[in-house]
Every structure is written in structure tokens, then in C-alpha cells.
N, C-alpha and C positions, 0 to 999 in steps of 0.2 A: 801172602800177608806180611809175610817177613821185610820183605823187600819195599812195601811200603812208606815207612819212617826214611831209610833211604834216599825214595822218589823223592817225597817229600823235600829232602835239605838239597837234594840236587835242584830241584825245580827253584829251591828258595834263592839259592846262590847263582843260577843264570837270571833271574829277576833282579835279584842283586844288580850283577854284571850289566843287564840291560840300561837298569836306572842311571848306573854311572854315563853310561853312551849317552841319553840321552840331557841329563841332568845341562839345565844352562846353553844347552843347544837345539835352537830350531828346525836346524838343518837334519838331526835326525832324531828331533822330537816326533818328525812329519813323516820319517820311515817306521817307524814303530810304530804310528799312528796308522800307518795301512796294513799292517797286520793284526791291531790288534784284536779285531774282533775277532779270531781265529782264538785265540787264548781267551779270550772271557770263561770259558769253563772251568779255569783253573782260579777264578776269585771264589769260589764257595768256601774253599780250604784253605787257600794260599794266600796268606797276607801278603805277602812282598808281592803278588799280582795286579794287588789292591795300590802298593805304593808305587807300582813303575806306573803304573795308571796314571797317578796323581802326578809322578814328572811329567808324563811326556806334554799332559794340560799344565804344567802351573806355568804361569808366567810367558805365554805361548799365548794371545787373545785371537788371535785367527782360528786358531785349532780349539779353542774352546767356542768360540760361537759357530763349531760344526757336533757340540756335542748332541748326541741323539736322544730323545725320550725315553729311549730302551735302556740306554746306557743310564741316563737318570734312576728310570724304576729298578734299573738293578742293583745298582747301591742302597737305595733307599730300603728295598724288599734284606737285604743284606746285612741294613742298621737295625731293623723290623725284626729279624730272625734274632741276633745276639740278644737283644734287649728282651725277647721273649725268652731267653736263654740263661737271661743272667748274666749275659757277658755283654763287655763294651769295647769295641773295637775304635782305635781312634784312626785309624788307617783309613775306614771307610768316610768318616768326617770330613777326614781331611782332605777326599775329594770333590766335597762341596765348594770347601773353603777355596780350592786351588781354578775352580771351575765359574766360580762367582766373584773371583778377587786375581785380573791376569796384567801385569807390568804394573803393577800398583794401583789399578784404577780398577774399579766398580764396573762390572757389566752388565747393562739391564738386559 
């Protein structure tokens, strides 16, 4: 249990690290984007999971019009849970925002 808090900022700081890689680059916005469904387990607890999420979609419209229903209802189910919690995550918002709004332009 100790060790936990730990995990924790380790995992925060390779999310960290990842976002930078991907941040402004396509090239391996689209590497990260085939691993990522391997890591989705680690958004229930880890916000910075939540934000390399949201680089590897923003501003990427290719890779957002292959986002999946899954991946929809797992944010949503994620904004669902805080708000019944009392808490507000803008992290999880902000991959709507990033997912519905890619190179300046509107995606229907």
C-alpha cells in the first residue's frame, strides 16, 4: 500500500513524458494512438492518462474521426462518476473539446 502514492507520480511523470512526444506531432500522435487502448485502465485514477489522451486527439482530425464509442462512453461514464462525487475534472472535458474541435475546424 505504501508503494502506491509512488506508482502513482511514477505513472504521472511517464504520461507527462509521453504528452511532450506527442504534443504538436502527428507522426507520433499515431504511435501512441496504437497503444493506447492498452492503458485506458489507468484513466479511472490518473489524470495525466486523461491528458496524453487528449494530445495524442487534439488537433490531429484523422485520429479523431477514428475515435471509438467506447472510448466516448468512457469519458463520459468518468465525467458521470466525479460529478456524482463532488468533484470536477476538467481533464476529462477537455477531451471532448479536443475531439469535436481538430486543426481549428468543427467535426461533425
Amino acid at each position: 500500500a505504501a508503494a502506491r502514492p509512488l506508482l502513482a507520480k511514477v505513472t504521472g511523470l511517464i504520461c507527462s513524458c509521453a504528452r511532450s512526444f506527442v504534443e504538436t506531432n502527428p507522426k507520433n500522435q499515431l504511435l501512441i494512438h496504437g497503444v493506447l487502448d492498452k492503458a485506458m485502465w489507468l484513466l479511472d485514477n490518473q489524470p495525466d492518462m486523461a491528458l496524453l489522451t487528449v494530445s495524442v486527439f487534439k488537433n490531429n482530425k484523422e485520429l479523431c474521426q477514428q475515435v471509438t464509442p467506447d472510448l466516448v462512453t468512457t469519458f463520459a461514464d468518468l465525467i458521470l462518476r466525479d460529478r456524482k462525487g463532488g468533484r470536477t475534472g476538467p481533464w476529462y472535458l477537455m477531451f471532448f473539446k479536443a475531439i469535436v474541435v481538430a486543426e481549428r475546424v468543427a467535426l461533425a
